[in-house]
TORKOL-375830 format. One line per 5 residues: number of its first residue (from 1); their letters; for each residue x, y, z of N, C-alpha, C. Coordinates in steps of 0.05 Angstrom, whole numbers, plus 5000, padded with zeros to 4 digits. Layout:
<pts>
NUM> a> X Y Z X Y Z X Y Z ~ ... .
</pts>
This chain:
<pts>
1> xxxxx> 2454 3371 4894 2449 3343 4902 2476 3329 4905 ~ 2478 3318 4922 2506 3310 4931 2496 3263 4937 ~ 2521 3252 4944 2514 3225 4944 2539 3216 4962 ~ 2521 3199 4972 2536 3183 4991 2544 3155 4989 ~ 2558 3146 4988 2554 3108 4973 2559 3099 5003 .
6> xxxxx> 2544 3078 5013 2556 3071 5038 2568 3032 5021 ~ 2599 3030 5032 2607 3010 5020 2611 2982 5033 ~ 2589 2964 5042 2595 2942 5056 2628 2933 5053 ~ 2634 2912 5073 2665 2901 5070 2668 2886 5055 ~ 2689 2880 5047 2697 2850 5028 2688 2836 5055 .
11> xxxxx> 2696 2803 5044 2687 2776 5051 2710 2772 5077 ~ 2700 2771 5102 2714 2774 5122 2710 2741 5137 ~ 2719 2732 5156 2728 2711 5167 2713 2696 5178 ~ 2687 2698 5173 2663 2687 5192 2660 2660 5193 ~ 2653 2651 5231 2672 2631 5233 2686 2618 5244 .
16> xxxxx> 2704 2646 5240 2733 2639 5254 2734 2655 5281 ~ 2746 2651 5298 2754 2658 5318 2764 2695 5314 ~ 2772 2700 5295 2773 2733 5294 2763 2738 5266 ~ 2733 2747 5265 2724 2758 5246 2736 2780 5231 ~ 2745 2790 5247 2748 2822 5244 2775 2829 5218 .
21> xxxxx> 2774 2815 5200 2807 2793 5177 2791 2789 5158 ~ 2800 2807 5140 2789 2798 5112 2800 2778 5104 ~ 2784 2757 5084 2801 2738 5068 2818 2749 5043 ~ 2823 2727 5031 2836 2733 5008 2822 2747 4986 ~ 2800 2735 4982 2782 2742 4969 2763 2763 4973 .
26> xxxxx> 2767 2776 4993 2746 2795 5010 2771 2818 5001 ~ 2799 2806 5002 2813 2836 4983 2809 2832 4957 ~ 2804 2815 4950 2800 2826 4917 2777 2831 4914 ~ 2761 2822 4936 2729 2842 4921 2738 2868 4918 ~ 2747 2875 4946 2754 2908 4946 2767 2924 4926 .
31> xxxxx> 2793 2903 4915 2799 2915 4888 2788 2913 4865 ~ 2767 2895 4851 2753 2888 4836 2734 2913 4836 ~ 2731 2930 4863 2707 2946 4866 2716 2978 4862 ~ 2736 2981 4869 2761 2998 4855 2762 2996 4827 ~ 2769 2979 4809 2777 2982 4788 2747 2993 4775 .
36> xxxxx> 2726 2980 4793 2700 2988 4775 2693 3021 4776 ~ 2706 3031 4802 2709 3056 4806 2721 3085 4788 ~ 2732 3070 4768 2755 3080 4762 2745 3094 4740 ~ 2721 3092 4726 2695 3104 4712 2681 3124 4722 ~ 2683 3128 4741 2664 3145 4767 2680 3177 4772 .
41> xxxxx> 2664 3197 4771 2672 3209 4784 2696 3216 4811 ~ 2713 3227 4809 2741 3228 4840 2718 3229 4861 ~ 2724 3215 4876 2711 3216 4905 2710 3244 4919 ~ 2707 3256 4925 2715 3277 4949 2724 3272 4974 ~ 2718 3242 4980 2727 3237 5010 2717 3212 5017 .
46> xxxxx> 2739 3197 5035 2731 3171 5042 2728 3168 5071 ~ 2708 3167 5074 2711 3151 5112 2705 3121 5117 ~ 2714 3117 5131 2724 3091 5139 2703 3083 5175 ~ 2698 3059 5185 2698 3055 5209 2724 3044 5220 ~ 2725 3047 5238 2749 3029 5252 2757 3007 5258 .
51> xxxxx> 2742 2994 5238 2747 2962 5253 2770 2957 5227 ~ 2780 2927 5230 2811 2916 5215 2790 2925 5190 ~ 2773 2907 5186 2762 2894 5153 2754 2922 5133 ~ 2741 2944 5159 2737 2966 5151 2758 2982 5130 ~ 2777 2984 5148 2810 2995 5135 2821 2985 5114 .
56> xxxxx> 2815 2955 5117 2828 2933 5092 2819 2943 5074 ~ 2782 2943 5070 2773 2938 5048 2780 2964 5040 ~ 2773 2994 5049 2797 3016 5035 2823 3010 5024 ~ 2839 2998 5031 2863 2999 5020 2862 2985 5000 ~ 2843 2964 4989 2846 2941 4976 2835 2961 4956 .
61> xxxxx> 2807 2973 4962 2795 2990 4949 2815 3010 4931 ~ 2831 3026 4949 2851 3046 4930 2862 3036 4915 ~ 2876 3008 4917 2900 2997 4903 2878 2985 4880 ~ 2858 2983 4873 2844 2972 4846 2844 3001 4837 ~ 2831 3025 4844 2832 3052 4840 2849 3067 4824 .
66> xxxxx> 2871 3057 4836 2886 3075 4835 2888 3110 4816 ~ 2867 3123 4837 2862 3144 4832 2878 3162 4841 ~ 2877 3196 4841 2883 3207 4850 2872 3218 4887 ~ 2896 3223 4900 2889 3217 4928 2866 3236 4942 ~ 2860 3217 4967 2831 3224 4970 2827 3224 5004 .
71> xxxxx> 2818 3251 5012 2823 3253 5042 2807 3229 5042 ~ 2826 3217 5078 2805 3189 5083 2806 3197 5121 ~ 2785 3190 5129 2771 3195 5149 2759 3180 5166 ~ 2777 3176 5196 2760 3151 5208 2742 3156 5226 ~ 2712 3151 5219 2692 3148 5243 2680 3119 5251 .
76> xxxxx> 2687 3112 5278 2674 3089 5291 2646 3097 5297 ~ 2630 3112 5281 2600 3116 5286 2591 3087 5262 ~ 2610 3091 5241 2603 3068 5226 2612 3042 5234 ~ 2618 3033 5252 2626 3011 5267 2599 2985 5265 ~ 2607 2959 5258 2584 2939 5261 2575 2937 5289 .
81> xxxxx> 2548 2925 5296 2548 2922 5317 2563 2896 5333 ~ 2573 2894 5357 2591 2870 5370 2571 2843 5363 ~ 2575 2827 5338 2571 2800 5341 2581 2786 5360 ~ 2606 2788 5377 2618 2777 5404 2599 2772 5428 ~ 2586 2801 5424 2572 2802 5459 2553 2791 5450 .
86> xxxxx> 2531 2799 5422 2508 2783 5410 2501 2755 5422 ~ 2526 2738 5408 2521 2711 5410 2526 2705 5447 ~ 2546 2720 5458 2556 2711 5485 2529 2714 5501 ~ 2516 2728 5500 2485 2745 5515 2461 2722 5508 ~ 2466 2709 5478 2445 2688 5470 2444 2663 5486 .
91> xxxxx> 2469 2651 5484 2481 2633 5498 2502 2627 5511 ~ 2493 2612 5536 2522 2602 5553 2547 2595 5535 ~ 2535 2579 5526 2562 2563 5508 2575 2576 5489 ~ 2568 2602 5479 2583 2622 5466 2607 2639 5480 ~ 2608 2629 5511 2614 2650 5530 2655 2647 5524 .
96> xxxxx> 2651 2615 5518 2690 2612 5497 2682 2614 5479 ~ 2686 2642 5463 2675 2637 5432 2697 2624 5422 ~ 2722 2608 5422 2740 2606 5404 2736 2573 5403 ~ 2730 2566 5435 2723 2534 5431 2694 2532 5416 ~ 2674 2548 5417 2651 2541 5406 2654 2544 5376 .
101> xxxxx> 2667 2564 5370 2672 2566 5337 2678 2545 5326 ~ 2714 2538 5339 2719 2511 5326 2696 2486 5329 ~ 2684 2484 5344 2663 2465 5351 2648 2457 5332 ~ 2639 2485 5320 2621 2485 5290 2623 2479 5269 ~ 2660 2483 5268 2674 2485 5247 2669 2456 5239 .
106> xxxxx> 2671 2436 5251 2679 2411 5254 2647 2400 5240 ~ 2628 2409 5240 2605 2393 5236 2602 2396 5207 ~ 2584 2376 5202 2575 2368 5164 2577 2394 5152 ~ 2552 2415 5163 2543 2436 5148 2557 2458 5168 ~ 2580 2464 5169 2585 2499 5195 2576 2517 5185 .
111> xxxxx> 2567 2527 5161 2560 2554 5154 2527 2550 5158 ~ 2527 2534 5161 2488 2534 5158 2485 2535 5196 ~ 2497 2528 5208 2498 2519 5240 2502 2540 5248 ~ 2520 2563 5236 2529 2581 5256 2508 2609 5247 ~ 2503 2606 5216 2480 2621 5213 2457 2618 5225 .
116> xxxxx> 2450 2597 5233 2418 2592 5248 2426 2600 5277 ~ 2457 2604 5280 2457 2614 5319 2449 2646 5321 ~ 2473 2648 5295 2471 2682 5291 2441 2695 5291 ~ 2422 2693 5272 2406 2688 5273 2387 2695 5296 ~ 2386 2681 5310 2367 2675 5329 2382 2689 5347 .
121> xxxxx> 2406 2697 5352 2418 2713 5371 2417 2739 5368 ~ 2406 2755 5332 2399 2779 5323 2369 2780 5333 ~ 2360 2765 5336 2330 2772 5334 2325 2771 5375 ~ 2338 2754 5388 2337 2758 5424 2347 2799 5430 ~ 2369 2798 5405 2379 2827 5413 2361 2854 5406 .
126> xxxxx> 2343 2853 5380 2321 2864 5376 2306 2869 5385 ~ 2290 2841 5403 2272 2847 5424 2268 2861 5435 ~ 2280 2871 5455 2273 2893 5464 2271 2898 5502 ~ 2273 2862 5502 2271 2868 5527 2289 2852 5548 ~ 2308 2850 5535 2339 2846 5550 2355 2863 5546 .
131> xxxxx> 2353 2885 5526 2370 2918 5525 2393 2920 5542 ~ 2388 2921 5574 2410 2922 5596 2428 2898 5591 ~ 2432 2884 5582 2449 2860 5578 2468 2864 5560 ~ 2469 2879 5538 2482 2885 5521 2505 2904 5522 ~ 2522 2901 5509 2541 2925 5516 2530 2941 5501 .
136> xxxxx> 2520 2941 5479 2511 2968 5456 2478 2955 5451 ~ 2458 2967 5467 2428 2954 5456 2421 2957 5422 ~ 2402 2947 5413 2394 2951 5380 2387 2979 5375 ~ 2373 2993 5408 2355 3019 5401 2396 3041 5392 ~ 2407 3030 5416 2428 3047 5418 2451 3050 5392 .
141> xxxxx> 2452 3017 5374 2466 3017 5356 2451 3025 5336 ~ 2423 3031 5323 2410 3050 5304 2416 3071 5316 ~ 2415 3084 5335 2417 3111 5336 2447 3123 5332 ~ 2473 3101 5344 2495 3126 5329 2498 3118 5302 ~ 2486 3101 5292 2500 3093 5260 2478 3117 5250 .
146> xxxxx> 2459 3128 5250 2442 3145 5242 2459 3176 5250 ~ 2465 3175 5273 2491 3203 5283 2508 3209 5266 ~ 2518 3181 5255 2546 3178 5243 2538 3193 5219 ~ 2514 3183 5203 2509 3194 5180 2496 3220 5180 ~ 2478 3234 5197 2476 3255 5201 2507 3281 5200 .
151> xxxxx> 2521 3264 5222 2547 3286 5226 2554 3288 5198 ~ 2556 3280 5182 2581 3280 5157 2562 3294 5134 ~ 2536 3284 5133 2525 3304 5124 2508 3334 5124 ~ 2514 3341 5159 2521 3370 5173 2537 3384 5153 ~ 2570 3363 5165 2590 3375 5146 2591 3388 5123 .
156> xxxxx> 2583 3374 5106 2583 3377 5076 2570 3397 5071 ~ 2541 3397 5082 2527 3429 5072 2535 3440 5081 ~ 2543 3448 5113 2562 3478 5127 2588 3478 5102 ~ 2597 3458 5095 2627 3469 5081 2604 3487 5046 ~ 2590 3466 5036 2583 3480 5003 2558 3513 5023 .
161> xxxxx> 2556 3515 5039 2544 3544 5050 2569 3555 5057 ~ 2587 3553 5064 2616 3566 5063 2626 3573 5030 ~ 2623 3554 5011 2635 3553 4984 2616 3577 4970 ~ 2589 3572 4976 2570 3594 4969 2572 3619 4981 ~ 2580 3623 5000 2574 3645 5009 2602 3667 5002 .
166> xxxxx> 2626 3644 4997 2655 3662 4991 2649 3673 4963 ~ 2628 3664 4939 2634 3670 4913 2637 3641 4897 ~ 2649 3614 4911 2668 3603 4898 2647 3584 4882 ~ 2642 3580 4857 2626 3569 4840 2644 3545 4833 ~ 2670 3531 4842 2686 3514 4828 2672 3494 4830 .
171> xxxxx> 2662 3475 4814 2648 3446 4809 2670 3421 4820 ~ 2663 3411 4835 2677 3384 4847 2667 3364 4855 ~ 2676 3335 4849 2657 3315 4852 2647 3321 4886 ~ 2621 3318 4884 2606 3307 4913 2605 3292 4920 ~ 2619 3265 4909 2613 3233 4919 2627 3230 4941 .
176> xxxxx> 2616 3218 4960 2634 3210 4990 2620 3179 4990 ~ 2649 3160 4994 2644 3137 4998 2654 3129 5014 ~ 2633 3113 5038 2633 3106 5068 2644 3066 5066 ~ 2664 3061 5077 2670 3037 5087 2654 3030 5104 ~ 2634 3005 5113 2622 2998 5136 2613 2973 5134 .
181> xxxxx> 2598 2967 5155 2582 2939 5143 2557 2937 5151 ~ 2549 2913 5137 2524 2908 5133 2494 2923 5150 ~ 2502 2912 5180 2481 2918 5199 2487 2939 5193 ~ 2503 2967 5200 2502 2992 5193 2492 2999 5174 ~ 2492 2993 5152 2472 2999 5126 2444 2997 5125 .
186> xxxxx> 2443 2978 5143 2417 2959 5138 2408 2983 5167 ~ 2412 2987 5184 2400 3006 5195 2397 3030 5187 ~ 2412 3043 5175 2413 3075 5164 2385 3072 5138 ~ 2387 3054 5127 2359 3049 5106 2341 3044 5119 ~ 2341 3031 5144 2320 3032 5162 2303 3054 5167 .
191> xxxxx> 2321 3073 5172 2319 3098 5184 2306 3113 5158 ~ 2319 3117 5135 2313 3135 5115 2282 3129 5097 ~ 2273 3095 5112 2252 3084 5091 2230 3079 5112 ~ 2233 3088 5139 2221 3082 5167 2201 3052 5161 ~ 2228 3023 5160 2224 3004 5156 2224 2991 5191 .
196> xxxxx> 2210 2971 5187 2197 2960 5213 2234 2933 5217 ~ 2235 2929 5248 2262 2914 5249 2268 2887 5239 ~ 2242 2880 5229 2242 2849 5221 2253 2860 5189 ~ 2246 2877 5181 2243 2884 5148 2281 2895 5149 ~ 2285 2907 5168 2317 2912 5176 2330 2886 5172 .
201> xxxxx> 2325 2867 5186 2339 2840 5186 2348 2834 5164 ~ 2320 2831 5152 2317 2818 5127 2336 2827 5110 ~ 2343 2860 5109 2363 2876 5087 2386 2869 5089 ~ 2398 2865 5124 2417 2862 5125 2425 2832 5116 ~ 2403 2810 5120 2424 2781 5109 2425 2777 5073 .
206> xxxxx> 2417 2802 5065 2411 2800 5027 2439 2814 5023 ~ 2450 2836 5044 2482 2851 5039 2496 2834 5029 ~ 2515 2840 5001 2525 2819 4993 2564 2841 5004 ~ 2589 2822 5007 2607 2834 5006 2617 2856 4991 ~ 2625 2871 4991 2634 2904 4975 2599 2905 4967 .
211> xxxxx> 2583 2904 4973 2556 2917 4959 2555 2944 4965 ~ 2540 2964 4949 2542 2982 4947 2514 3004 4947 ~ 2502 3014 4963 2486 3032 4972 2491 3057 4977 ~ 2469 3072 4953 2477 3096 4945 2447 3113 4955 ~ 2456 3130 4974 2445 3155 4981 2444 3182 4972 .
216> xxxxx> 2420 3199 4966 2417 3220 4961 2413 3244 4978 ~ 2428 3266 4975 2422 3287 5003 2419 3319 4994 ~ 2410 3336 5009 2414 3358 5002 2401 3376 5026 ~ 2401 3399 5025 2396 3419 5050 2362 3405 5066 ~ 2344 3393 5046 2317 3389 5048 2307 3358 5042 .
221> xxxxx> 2326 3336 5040 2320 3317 5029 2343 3297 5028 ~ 2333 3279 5048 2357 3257 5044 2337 3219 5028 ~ 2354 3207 5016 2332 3192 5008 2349 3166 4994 ~ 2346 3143 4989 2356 3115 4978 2358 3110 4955 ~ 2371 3118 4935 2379 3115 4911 2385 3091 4902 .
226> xxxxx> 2396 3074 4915 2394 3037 4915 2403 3027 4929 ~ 2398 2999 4931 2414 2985 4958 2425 2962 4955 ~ 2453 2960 4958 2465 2928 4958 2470 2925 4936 ~ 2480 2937 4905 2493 2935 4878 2525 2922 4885 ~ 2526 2903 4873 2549 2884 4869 2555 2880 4847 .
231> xxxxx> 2540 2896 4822 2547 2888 4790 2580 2882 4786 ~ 2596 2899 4801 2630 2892 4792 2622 2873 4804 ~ 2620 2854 4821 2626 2831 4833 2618 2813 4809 ~ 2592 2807 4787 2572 2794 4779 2590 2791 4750 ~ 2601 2815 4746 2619 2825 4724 2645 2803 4725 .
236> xxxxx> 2653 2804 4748 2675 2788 4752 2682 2754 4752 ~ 2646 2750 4761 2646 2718 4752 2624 2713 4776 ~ 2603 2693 4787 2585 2690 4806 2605 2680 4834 ~ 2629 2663 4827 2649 2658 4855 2647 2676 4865 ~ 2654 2708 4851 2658 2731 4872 2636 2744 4893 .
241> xxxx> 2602 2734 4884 2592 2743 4902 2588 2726 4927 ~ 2596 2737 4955 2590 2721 4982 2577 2748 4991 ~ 2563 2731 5015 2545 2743 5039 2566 2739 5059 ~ 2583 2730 5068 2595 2732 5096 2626 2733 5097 .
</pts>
């Protein structure tokens, strides 16, 4: 039995004109989430998606760690889906996201305003029947974040059927922990719990920053061990937990 932790991002810039920027605090989740690591089993291996926040929250992650080193591995299968084109596809007025951002910024409540856009701009993209509009449709972004996790756990059994088959009985941690975010999580549990897309939504706006979802796998059985653990965050004080 082997495990997969998939690791949402620290607290990134939402908001702002470039999401894709952790805050200050979105690095110390990451190290906060490291240090809690540091009890755990050595990883065997880290992959990462490609986006900035992705990378950050690894590095922020090692430096609380500070473990011994750990191949790290970039796949953009774990990539979020484009909130850019999302909102631009919902509405005209999204089409300058940098003037509409600041726009929001400016009002009583901006985090409640821009969540009710987001929102309603996840659920036009769901639908199902504007697909061609999108640069990446919903059917198309479940299916490679589901690839992504398939491929890696191909890997792993072809390598322990290689380890088996040489003789080699050496015991080594199995944990592989994935950098990603939210929607990617919240789809891959989709997939593993064959949850309906409204019930997907829902997972993804409960993702708290560095939350932590742990997968089980083996030649015959892949399956959800938990979803969205933030205890180091809760540990650390309630300021530390955010959703965005």
């Amino acid at each position: 039995m082997a495990a997969i932790y998939l690791i949402r991002h620290g607290q990134a810039s939402f908001g702002s004109t470039d999401y894709d920027q952790l805050s200050d605090k979105g690095s110390q989740q990451a190290t906060i989430l490291g240090q809690y690591w540091r009890a755990r089993a050595i990883p065997s291996k880290f992959y990462s998606g490609d986006l900035l926040r992705h990378g950050q929250t690894l590095t922020s992650f090692v430096k609380g760690y500070q473990g011994e080193s750990t191949p790290m591995i970039i796949h953009s299968g774990f990539n979020e889906f484009d909130h850019v084109d999302i909102l631009k596809k919902y509405n005209d007025q999204w089409q300058n996201f940098a003037e509409m951002s600041l726009e929001i910024s400016q009002r009583n409540e901006p985090n409640k305003t821009l969540q009710k856009e987001f929102s309603q701009a996840l659920s036009r993209w769901i639908a199902g029947d504007k697909d061609h509009e999108y640069k990446e449709s919903w059917p198309q972004f479940k299916a490679r974040c589901i690839r992504a996790l398939h491929n890696i756990i191909e890997q792993e059994l072809a390598k322990k059927r290689e380890i088996i088959t040489a003789g080699n009985n050496t015991k080594k941690s199995k944990d592989i922990l994935v950098f990603t975010s939210g929607g990617t999580i919240s789809a891959i549990v989709q997939h593993i719990l064959q949850l309906n897309d409204q019930q997907t939504l829902a997972l993804n706006q409960q993702a708290r920053n560095t939350g932590v979802t742990k997968l089980l796998f083996s030649e015959n059985m892949l399956s959800v061990d938990y979803f969205n653990n933030y205890s180091h965050l809760e540990q650390a004080g309630d300021d530390w937990v955010t959703f965005r």
